[in-house]
C-alpha angles and dihedrals in degrees: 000000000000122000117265122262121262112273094233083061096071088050138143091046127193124276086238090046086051093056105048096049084056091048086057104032087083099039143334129289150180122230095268096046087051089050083051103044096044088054088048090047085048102040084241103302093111110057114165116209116224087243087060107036088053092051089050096044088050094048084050103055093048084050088049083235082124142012132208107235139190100232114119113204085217117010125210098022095057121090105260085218089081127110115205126194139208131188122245130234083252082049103064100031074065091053089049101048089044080046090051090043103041081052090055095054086056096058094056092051083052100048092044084046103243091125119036122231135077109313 
């Protein structure tokens, strides 16, 4: 099996990819409780349609971001139907180095003064 790619390879991610690898990095969760936690996070400006939260998810397993697990938050009283994710070690070395670019975008804004604040 061949080593993974570097993280910084598979940047920048989309905004939804982002998300959802937020919306994983603290529990589990199936496909609706990441739309709604993602909206929650946002204050409702980001809103992921299913279409595009499925093609995400999909893209992430093949990249190992995310893997589909067993564990049930409450087992016996969910619908076994559905599918919960978790992010992978990979997955979140990814978040972080988005995180660390995205932060670094934001330092230049600063420091150009586009955006007030110390650069």
């Amino acid at each position: 099996m061949p080593p993974p790619p570097a993280p910084e390879s598979l940047i920048p991610l989309s905004p939804a990819v982002f998300h959802i690898l937020l919306s994983l990095a603290d529990e589990d969760r199936h496909g609706y409780a990441v739309i709604q936690d993602v909206a929650a996070r946002t204050g409702g400006e980001v809103k992921l349609g299913a279409g595009t939260l499925y093609r995400s998810i999909q893209r992430m397993l093949e990249q190992d971001l995310i893997v589909e697990t067993e564990s049930r938050l409450a087992p016996g009283t969910d619908d076994e139907r559905r599918r919960y994710y978790r992010i992978t070690p990979f997955g979140r070395k990814v978040a972080r180095a988005e995180a660390e670019r995205l932060a670094g975008l934001v330092q230049l804004a600063r420091a150009s003064g586009v955006i007030p604040g110390k650069a």
